[in-house]
C-alpha positions in Angstrom: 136.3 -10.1 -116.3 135.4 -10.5 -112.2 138.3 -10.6 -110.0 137.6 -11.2 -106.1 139.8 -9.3 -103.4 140.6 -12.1 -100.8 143.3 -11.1 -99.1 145.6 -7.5 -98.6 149.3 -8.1 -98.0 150.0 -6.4 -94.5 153.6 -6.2 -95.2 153.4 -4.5 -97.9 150.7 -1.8 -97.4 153.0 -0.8 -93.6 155.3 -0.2 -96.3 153.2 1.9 -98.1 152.1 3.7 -95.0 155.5 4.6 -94.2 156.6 5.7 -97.4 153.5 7.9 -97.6 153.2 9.1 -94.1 156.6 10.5 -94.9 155.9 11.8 -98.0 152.9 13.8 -96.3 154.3 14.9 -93.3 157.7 16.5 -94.9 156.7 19.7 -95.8 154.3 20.6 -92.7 157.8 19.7 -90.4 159.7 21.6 -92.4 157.0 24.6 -92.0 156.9 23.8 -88.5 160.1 24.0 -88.0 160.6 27.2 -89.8 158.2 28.8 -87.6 159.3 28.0 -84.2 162.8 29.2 -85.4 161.1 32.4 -85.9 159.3 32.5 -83.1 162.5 31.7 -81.2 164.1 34.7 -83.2 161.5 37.0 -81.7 161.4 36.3 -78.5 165.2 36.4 -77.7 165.5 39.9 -79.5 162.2 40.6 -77.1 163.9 39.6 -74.1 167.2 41.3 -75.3 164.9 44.3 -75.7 164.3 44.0 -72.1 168.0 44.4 -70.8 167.4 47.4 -68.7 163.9 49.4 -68.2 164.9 53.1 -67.6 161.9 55.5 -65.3 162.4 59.0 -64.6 159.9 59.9 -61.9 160.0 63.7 -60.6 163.9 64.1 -62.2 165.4 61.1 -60.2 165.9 58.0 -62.9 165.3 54.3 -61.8 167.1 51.7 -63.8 166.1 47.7 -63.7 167.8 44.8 -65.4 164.3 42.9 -65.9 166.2 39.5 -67.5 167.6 39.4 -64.0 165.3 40.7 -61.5 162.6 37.5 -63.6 165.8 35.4 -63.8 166.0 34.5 -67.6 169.2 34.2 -68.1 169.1 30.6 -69.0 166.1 31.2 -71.6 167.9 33.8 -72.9 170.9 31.3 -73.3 168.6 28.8 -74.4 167.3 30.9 -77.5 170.4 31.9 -78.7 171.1 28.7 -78.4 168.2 27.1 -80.4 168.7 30.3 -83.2 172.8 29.6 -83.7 172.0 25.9 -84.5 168.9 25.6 -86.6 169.6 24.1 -89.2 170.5 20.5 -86.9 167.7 20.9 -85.2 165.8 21.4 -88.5 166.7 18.1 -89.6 165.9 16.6 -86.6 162.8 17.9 -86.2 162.0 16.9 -90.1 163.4 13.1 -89.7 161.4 13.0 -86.2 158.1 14.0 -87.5 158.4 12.4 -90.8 159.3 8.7 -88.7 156.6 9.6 -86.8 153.8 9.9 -89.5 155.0 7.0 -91.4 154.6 5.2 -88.6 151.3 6.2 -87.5 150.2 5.7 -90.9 151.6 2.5 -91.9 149.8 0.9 -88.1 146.9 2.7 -89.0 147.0 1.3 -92.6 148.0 -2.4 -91.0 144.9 -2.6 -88.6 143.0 -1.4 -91.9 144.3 -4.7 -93.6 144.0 -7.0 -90.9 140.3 -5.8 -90.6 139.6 -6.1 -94.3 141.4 -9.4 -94.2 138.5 -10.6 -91.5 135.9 -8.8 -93.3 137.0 -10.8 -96.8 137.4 -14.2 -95.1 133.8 -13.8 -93.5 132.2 -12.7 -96.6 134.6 -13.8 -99.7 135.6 -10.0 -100.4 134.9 -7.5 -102.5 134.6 -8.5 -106.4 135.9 -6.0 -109.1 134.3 -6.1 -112.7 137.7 -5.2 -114.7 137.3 -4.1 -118.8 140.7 -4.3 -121.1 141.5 -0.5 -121.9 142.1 -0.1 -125.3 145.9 1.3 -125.9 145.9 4.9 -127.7 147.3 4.4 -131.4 151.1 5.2 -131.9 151.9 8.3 -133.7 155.1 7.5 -136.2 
């Protein structure tokens, strides 16, 4: 049997897109976002490491508060911040990214369509020689 591909629904390979460019970008967000929480772990208990710098030159001691002599007060805030909610953020980050690569995808997959769409009209498409498969026997 010879079938002939005319014509790809746009509609419903966006939708395909979509649900696929979700699919594949779940888990690398959720990675990602694992890893900048760490990463936002380590540098506030850096920066709470650097509190106050203690020197002892020839017996007399020199103390500096570094977070305020480099003014990071407000990262410090902000880190604390971004570690005591990471789990919202999380989610946002997972529902962002995964919108996003569904919806590149699914344009990506669209032009695709529309181009093979063109390509068909101007040439009559691409013919597929189909064979019946045989169905395995049922085991009683």
């Amino acid at each position: 049997m010879k079938y002939r591909l005319e014509h790809i629904s746009t509609l419903s390979i966006a939708r395909f897109g979509c649900l696929l460019g979700w699919v594949v970008t779940v888990i690398p967000s959720l990675a990602c976002g694992r890893v900048a929480w760490r990463l936002a772990a380590g540098a506030r208990a850096w920066l709470e490491g650097l509190r106050q710098i203690t020197f002892n030159v020839l017996g007399a001691e020199f103390s500096f508060e570094l977070i305020q002599i480099l003014h990071l007060e407000q990262v410090l805030a902000a880190l604390r911040a971004i570690e005591a909610d990471t789990l919202p953020l999380l989610v946002i980050l997972v529902i962002g990214v995964g919108i996003l690569g569904g919806g590149l995808i699914a344009v990506t997959l669209v032009v695709l369509g529309w181009g093979y769409n063109l390509l068909a009209w101007l040439t009559g498409g691409v013919e597929v020689d189909l064979q019946p498969v045989p169905s395995p026997p049922v085991q009683r």
